[in-house]
C-alpha atoms as an extended CHARMM CRD file, in Angstrom:
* protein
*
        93  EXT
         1         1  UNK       CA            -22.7170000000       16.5080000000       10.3260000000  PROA      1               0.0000000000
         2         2  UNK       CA            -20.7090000000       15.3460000000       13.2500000000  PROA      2               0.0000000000
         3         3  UNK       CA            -16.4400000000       15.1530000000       13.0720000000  PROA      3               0.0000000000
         4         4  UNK       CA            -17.1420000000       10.9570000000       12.3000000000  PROA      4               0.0000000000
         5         5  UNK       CA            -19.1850000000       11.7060000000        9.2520000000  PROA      5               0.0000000000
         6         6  UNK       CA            -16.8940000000       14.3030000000        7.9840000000  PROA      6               0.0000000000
         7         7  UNK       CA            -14.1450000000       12.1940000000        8.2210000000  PROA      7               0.0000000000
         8         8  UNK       CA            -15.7120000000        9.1130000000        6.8210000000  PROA      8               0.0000000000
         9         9  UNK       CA            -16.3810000000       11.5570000000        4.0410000000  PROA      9               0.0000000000
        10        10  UNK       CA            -12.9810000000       12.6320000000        3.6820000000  PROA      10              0.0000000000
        11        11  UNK       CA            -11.4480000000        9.5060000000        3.4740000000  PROA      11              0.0000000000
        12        12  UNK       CA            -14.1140000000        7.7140000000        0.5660000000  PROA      12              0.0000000000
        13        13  UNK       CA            -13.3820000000       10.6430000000       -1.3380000000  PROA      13              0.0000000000
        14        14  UNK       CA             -9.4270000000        9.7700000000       -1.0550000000  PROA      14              0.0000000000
        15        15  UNK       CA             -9.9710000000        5.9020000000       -1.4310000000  PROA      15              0.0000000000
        16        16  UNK       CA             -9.2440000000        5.9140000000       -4.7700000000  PROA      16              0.0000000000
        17        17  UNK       CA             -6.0300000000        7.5980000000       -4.9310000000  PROA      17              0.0000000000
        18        18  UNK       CA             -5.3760000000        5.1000000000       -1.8810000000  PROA      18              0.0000000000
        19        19  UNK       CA             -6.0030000000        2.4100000000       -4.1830000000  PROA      19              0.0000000000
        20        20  UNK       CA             -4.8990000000        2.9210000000       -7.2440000000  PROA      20              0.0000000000
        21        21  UNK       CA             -1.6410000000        4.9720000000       -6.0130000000  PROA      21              0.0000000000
        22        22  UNK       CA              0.5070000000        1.8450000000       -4.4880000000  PROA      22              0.0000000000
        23        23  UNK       CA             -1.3460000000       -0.9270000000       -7.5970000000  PROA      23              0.0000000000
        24        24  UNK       CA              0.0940000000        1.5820000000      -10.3460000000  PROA      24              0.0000000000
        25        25  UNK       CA              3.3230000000        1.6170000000       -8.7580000000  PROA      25              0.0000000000
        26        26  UNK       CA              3.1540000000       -2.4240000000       -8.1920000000  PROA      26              0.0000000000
        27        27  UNK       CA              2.5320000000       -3.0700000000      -11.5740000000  PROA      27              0.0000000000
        28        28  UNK       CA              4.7620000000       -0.4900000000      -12.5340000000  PROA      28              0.0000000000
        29        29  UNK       CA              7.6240000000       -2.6650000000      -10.7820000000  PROA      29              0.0000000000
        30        30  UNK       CA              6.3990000000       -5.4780000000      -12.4690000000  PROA      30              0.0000000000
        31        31  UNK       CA              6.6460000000       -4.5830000000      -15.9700000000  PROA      31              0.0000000000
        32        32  UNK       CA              9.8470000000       -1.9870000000      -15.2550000000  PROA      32              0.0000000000
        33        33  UNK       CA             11.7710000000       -4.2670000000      -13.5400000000  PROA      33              0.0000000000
        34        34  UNK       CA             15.0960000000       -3.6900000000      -14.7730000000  PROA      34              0.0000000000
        35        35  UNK       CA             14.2590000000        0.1220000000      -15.3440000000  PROA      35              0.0000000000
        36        36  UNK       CA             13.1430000000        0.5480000000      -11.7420000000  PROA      36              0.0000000000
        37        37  UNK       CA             15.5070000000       -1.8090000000      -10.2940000000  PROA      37              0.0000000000
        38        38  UNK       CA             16.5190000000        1.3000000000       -8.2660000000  PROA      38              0.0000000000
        39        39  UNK       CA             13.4250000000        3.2260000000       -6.6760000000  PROA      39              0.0000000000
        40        40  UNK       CA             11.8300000000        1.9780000000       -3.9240000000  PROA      40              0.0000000000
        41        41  UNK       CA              8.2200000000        0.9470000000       -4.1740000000  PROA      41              0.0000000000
        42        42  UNK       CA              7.5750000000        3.1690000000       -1.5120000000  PROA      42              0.0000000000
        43        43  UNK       CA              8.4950000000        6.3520000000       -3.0340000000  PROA      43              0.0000000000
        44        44  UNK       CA              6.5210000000        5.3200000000       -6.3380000000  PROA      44              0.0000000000
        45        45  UNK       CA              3.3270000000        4.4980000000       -4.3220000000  PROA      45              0.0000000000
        46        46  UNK       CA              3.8440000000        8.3320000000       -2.5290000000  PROA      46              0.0000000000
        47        47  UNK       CA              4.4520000000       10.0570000000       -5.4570000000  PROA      47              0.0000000000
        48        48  UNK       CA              1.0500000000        8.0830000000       -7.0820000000  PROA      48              0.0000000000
        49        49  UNK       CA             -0.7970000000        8.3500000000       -4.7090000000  PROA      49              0.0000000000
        50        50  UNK       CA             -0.5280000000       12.3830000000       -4.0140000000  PROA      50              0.0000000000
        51        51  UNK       CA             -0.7450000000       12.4630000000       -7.5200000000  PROA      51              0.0000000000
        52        52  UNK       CA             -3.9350000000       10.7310000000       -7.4480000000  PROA      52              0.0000000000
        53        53  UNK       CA             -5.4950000000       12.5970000000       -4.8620000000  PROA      53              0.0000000000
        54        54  UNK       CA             -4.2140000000       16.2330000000       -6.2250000000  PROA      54              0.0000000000
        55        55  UNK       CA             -5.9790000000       15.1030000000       -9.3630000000  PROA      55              0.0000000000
        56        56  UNK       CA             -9.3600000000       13.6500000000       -7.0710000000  PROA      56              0.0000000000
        57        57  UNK       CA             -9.1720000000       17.4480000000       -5.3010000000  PROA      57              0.0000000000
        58        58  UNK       CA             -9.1770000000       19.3520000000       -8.9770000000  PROA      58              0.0000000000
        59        59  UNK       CA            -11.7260000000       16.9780000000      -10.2710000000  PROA      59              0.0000000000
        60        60  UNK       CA            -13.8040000000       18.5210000000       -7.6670000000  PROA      60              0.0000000000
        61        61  UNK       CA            -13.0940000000       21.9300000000       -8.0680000000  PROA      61              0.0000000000
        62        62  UNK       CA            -13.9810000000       21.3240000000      -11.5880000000  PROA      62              0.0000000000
        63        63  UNK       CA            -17.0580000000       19.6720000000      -11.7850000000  PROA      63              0.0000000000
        64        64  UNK       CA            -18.5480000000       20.8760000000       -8.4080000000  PROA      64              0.0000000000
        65        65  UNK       CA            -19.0310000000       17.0830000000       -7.2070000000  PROA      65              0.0000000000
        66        66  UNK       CA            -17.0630000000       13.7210000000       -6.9480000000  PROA      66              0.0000000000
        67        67  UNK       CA            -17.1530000000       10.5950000000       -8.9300000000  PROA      67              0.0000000000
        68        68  UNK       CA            -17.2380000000       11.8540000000      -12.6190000000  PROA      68              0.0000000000
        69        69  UNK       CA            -15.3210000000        9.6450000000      -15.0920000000  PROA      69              0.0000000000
        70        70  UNK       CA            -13.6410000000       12.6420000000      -16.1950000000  PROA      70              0.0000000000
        71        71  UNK       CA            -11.9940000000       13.1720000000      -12.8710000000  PROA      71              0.0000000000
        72        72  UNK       CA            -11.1840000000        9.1230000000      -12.5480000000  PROA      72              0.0000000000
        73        73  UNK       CA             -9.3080000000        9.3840000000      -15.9220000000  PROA      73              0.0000000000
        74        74  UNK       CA             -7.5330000000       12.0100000000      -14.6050000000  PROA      74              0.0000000000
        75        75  UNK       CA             -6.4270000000       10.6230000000      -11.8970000000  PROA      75              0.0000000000
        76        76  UNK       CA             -4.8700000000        7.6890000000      -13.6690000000  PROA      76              0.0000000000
        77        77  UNK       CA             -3.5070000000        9.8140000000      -15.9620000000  PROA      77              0.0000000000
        78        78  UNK       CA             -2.0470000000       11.9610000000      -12.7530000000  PROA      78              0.0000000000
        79        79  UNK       CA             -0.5840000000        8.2590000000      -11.3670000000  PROA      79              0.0000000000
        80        80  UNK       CA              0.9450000000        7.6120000000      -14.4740000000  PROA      80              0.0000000000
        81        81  UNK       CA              2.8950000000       11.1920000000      -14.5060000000  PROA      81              0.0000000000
        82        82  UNK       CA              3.9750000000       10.6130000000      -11.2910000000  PROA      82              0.0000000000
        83        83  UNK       CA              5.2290000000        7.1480000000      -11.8620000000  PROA      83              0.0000000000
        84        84  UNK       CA              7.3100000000        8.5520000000      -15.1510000000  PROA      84              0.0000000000
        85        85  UNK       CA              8.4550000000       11.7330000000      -12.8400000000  PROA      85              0.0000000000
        86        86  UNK       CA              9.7690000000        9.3140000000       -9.6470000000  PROA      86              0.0000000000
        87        87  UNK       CA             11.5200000000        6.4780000000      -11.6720000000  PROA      87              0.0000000000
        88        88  UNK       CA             11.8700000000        6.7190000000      -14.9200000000  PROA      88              0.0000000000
        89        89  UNK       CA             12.6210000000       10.3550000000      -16.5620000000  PROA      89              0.0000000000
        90        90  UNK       CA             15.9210000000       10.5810000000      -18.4570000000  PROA      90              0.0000000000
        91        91  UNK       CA             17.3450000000       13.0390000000      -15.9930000000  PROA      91              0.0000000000
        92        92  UNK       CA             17.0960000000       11.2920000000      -12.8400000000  PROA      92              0.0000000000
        93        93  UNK       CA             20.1000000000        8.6890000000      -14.9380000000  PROA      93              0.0000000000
């Protein structure tokens, strides 16, 4: 496997989190608008996106292989977390 094919590798396994990362935290400004008033879309698109991709990387672990639905659930589930953790937990009021 030569360095392009590794990285080409690397980087459809992380498209996902790429994706769905800054659309959670665009829709999350949509619908929170008042709530997240304050955040910048930037730091909610960071925080779910790593999330995303932590979650891609254990799905892995887990299950030996990519693209399991299990691991895709998590990984919303991860974006979600994050978004709650970056903008809208009681303590960051």
């Amino acid at each position: 496997m030569s360095a392009f094919d590794a990285l080409n590798h690397l980087f459809n396994f992380v498209l996902p989190a790429l994706v769905v990362g800054p659309l959670a935290a665009a829709a999350a400004k949509a619908v929170w608008r008042s709530e997240l008033r304050a955040v910048r879309w930037r730091r909610l698109a960071s925080w779910a996106t790593a999330a995303s991709a932590l979650a891609l990387l254990c799905g892995l672990i887990a299950f030996g292989r990519d693209g399991m639905m299990a691991t895709y659930g998590a990984m919303v589930i991860a974006a979600a977390l994050a978004l709650y953790w970056a903008g809208c937990r009681p303590a960051r009021r």
